[in-house]
C-alpha positions in Angstrom: 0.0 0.0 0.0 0.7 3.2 -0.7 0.5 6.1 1.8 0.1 9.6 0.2 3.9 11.3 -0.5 3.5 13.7 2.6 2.7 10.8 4.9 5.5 8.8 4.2 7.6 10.5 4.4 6.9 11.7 7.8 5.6 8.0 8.9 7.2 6.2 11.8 7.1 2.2 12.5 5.6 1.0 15.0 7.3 -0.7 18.3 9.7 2.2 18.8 10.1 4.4 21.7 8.9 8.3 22.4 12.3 8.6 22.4 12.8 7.5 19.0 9.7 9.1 17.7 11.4 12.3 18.0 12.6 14.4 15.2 16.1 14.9 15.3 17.6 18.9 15.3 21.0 18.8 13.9 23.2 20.6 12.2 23.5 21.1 8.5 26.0 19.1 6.3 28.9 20.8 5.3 30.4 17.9 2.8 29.6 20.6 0.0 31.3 24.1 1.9 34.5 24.5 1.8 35.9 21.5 3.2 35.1 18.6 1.3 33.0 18.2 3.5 26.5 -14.1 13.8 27.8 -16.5 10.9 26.1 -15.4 8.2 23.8 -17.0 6.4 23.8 -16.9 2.5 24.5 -13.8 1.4 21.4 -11.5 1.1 23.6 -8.8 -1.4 23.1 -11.5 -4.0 19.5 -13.1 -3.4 17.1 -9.9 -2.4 15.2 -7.8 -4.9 13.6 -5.2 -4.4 10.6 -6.4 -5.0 10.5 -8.0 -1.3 11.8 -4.9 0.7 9.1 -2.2 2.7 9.5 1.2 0.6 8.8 2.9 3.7 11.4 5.8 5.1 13.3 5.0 7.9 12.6 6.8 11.2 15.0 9.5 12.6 16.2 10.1 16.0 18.0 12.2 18.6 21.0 10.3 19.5 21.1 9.4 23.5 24.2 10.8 24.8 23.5 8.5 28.2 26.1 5.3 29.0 23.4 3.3 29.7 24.8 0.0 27.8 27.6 1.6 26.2 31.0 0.3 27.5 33.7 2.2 28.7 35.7 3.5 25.6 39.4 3.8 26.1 40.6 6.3 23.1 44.6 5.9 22.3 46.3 8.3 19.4 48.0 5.8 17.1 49.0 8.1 14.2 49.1 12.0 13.9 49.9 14.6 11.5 47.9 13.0 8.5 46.1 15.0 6.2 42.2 14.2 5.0 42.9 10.4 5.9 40.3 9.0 3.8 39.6 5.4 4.3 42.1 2.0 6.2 41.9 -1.5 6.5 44.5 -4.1 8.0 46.5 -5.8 6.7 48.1 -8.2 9.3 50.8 -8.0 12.0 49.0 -5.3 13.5 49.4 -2.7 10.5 46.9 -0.7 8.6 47.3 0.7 5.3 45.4 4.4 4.7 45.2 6.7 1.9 45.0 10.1 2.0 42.9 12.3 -0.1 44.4 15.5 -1.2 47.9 14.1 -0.5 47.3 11.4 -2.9 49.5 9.4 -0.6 49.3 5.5 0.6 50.9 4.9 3.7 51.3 2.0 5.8 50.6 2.2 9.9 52.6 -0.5 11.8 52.2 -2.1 15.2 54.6 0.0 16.7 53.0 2.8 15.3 55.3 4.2 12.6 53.7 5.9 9.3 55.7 4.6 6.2 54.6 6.0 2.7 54.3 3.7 0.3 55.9 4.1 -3.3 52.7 5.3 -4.8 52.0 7.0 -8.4 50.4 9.9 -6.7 51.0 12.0 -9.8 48.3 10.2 -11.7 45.8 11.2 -8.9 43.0 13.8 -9.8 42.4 16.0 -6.5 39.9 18.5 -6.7 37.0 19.3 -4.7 35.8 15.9 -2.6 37.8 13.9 -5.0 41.2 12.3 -5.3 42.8 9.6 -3.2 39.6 8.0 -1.1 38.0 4.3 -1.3 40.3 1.1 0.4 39.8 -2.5 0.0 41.8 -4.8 0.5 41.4 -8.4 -0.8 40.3 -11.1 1.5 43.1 -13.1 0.5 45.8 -10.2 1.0 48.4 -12.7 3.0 48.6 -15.1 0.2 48.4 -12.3 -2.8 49.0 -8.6 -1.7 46.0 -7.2 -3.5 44.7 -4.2 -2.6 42.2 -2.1 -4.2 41.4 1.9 -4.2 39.2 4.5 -5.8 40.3 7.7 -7.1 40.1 11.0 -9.3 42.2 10.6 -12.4 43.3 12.7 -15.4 42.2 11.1 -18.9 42.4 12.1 -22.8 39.2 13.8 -22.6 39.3 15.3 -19.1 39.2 13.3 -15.5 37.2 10.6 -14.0 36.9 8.5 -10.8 37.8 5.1 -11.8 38.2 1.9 -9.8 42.1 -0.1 -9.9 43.6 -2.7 -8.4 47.5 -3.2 -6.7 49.8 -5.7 -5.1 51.7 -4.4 -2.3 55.5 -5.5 -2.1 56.4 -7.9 0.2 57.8 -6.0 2.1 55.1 -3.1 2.1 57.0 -0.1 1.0 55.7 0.0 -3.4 51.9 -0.6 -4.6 53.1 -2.4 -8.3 50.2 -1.2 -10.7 47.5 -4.5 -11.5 45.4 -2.5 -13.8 42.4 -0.4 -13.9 38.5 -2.8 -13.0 36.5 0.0 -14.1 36.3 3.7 -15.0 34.4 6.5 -16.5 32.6 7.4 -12.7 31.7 10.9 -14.0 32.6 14.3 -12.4 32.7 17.7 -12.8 34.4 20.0 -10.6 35.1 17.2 -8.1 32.3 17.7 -6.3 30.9 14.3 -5.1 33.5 11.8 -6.0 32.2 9.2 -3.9 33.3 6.7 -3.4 33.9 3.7 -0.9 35.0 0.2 -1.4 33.8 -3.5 0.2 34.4 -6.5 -0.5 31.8 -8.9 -0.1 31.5 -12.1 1.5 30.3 -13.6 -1.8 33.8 -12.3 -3.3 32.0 -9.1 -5.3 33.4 -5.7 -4.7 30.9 -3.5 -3.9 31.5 0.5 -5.2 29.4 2.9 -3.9 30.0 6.4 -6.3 28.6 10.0 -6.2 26.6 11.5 -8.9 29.7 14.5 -9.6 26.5 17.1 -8.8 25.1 16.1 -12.5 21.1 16.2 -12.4 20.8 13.1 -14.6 23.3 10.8 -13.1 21.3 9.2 -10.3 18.6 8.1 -12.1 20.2 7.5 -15.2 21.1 3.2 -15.6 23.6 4.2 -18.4 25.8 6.7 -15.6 28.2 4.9 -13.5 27.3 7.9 -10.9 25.0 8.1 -7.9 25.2 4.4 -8.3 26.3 1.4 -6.1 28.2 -1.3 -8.2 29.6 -4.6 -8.4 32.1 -6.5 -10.1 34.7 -8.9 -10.0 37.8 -7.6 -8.3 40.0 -9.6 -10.6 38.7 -9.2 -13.8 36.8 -6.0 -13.2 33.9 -7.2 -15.4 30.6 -6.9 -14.0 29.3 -9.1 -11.5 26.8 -12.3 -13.0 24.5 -11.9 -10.2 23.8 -7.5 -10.7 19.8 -7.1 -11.4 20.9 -6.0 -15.2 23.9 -8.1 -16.1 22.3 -8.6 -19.6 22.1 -5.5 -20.7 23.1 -4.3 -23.8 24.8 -1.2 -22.7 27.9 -2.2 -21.0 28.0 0.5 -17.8 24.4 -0.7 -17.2 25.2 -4.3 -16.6 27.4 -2.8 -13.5 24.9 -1.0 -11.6 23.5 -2.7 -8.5 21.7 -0.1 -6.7 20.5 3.5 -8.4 19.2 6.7 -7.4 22.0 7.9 -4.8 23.2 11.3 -4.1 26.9 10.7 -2.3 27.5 7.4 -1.4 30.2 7.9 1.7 30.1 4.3 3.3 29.6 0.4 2.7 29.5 -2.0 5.6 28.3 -5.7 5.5 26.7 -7.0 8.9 26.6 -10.5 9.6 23.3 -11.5 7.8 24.9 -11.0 4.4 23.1 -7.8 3.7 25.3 -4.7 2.2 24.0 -1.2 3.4 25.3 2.4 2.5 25.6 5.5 4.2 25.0 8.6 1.9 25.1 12.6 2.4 21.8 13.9 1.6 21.4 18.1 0.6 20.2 20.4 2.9 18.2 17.5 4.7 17.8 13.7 5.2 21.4 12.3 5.3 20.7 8.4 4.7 21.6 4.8 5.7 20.3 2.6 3.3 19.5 -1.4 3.3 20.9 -1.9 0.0 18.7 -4.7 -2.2 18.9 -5.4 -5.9 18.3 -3.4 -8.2 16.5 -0.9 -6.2 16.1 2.5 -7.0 16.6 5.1 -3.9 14.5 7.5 -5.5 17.3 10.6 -5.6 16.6 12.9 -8.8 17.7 16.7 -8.6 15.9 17.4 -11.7 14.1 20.4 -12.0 10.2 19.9 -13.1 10.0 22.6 -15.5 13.0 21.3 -17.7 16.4 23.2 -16.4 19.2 21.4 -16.3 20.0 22.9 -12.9 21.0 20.8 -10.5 17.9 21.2 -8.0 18.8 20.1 -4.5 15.5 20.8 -3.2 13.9 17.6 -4.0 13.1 14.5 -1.6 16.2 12.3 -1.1 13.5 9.7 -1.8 11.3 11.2 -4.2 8.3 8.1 -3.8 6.6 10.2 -6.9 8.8 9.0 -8.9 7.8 6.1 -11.7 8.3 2.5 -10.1 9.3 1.3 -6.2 11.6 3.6 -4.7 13.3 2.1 -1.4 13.1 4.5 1.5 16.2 5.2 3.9 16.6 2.7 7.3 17.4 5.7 8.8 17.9 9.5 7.7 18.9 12.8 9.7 15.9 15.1 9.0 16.6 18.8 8.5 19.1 19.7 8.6 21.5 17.6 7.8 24.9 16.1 9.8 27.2 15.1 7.3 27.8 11.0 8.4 30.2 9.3 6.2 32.2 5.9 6.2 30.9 2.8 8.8 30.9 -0.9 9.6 29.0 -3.0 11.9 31.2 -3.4 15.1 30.9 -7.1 17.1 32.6 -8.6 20.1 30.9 -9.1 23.7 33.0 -6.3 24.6 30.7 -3.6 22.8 28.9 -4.5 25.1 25.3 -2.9 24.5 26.8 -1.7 21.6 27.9 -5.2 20.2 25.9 -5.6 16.3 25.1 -1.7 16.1 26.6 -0.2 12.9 28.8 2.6 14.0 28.7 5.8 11.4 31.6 8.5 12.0 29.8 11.9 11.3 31.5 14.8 10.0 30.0 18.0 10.7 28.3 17.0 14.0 31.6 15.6 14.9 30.7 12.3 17.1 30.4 8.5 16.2 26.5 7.1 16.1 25.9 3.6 17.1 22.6 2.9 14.8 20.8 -0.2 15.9 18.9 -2.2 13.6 16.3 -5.4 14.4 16.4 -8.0 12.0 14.7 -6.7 9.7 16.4 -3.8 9.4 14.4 -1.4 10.9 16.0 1.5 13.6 15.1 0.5 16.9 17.6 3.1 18.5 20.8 5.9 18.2 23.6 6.1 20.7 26.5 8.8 20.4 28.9 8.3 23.5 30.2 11.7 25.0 33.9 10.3 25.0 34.0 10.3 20.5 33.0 14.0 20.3 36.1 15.7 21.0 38.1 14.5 18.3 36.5 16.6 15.5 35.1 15.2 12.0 35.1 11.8 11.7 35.2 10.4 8.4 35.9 6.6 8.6 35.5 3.6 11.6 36.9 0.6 10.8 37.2 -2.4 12.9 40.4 -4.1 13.1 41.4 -7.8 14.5 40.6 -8.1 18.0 37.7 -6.0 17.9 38.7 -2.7 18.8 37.7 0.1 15.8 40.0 2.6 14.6 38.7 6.2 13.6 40.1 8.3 11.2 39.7 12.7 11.5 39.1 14.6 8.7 39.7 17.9 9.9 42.5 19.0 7.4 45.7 21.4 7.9 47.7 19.0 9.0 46.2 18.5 12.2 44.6 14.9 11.7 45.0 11.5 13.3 44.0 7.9 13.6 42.8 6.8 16.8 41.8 3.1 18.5 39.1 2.7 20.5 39.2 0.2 22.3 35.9 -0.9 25.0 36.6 -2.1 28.4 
């Protein structure tokens, strides 16, 4: 059933509390001023449609600032003097690698806590705007074959893209030796929502979540590798068998698993299998998004009378739009608060925490816990005091052991990587 648009978008699930019932007043996004701104089961990223999934919007709520469940958080500098760290992942013996976004720069953190730059072709990297050195994977089988994976701005014949390639770090971690490009032609423009964030899959696909480089048509448009999330084989970069339009005759199409996105910032998997996204919405309704095949998240700044302006003040799910549109799991309300990368965290000592997907938040500088039944719907928000006096926070990442590592993205110099570790 259909509620009319107005009450949709505005209607809240049931089984939640006052608390949660509440709008949320937070501040706006600033991505776009100045700064950039259990075991699982089979894997859901490759079996749900969209014609299964609620098209309801998520709820929003005021994050509880209380400790009530959350464990104490014991917050240890492990890097500093990094500029716009972007995104990390670890790689074994207790080291991380990390890129860098206006620096263009890979860099591995060890155990000790030593920052080596890697031998990296940071000339080819297109920085501009939001865009240059940003999405991380690396491949589940790094300790047998080195691979690595990152997205990028890069300078081509006709102009710049943001393009998708794959590496092998030396064995002894100090060159990334060039594997070849899995996919390009992300469009941009002034560099102004590049995306873009990496995952790897249980079922071995690499997700890519891109932004829609401020271009009206992108999102909505199956032929644009923008406003998109993708997948494809991270060795061959050809698209993945299993996306909802792998047959397709036009070639960028057969790519595209999810459509209708604005800035796609974060991927995480939790446990279940399922894939979701976290996305910067305008002036209102930042988004965390349940991602299912082939669904359309209903994000079109196209103005009605026929300018090719890029009209931000549309719906971030616009449920007038032709077909099923899939509404957020959970979204910010107006104004906006700028969240960006995120995972799942587990362990028993998260405590109360323990399955929640933590989100690092830029402009309202703090890390949300978001928990989610399982089905997916928000059944409460938690932003310990002890995360909100380190700035913005642009990635969490959870490292072996269980502790998370967060990475600042408050530029000049002045930025650092820090491990949180409950108690």
């Amino acid at each position: 059933m259909h509620l009319p648009r107005r009450a949709r978008q505005v209607s809240l699930g049931t089984g939640l509390t006052l608390a949660l019932a509440l709008g949320t007043t937070v501040a706006c996004n600033a991505e776009d001023a100045g700064r950039d701104p259990a075991p699982s089961g089979p894997s859901a990223s490759s079996s749900a449609s969209v014609s299964g999934q609620e098209t309801e919007p998520a709820n929003t709520a005021s994050p509880e600032t209380d400790a009530r469940g959350v464990p104490d958080l014991k917050v240890t500098t492990i890097a500093e003097g990094l500029d716009h760290p972007w995104d990390a992942a670890p790689i074994g013996n207790g080291a991380l690698l990390f890129t860098q976004r206006e620096r263009a720069t890979l860099s591995v953190l060890t155990k000790g806590g030593t920052v080596r730059t890697v031998d990296f072709p940071s000339e080819n990297v297109w920085v501009s705007g939001e865009t240059g050195l940003m999405g991380l994977a690396v491949d589940p089988n790094f300790a047998k074959n080195r691979r690595f994976y990152t997205c990028q701005g890069a300078t081509t014949s006709t102009g710049h893209d943001v393009r998708v390639k794959a590496w092998k770090l030396s064995d002894d971690g100090t060159k990334a030796l060039r594997r070849g490009t899995l996919v390009a032609g992300f469009p941009t423009s002034s560099g102004r929502h590049g995306g873009c964030r990496l995952l790897v899959a249980d079922d071995g696909a690499l997700h890519v979540g891109t932004g829609d480089a401020a271009i009206g048509t992108n999102p909505e448009n199956l032929r644009s590798l923008g406003g998109k999330t993708l997948r494809l084989n991270r060795f061959t970069g050809k698209p993945w068998p299993g996306n909802p339009f792998a047959k397709a005759t036009n070639q960028r199409k057969r790519y595209v698993y999810t459509y209708g996105h604005r800035n796609v910032q974060g991927l995480a998997q939790r446990n279940d299998g399922t894939v979701w996204n976290v996305e910067h919405g305008s002036y209102r309704d930042d988004e965390v998004n349940k991602l299912v095949k082939g669904g359309d998240y209903g994000w079109n700044p196209v103005s009605s009378n026929g300018s090719t302006t890029y009209d931000e003040s549309v719906p971030m799910t616009d449920f007038s739009l032709p077909g099923r549109q899939v509404g957020a799991r959970w979204r910010s309300g107006d104004p906006t608060v700028a969240p960006s990368g995120g995972t799942f965290v587990y362990g028993k000592k998260w405590g109360g925490l323990r399955g929640t997907m933590a989100v690092g938040v830029l402009k309202d500088t703090e890390v949300l816990f978001l928990r989610f039944d399982s089905r997916g719907r928000l059944k409460g928000v938690k932003a310990p005091q002890s995360l909100k006096q380190y700035g913005r926070i642009r990635q969490v990442v959870q490292i072996p052991g269980n502790d998370v590592v967060l990475l600042t993205d408050n530029g000049d110099g002045n930025d650092v990587i820090l491990r949180v570790s409950p108690r």
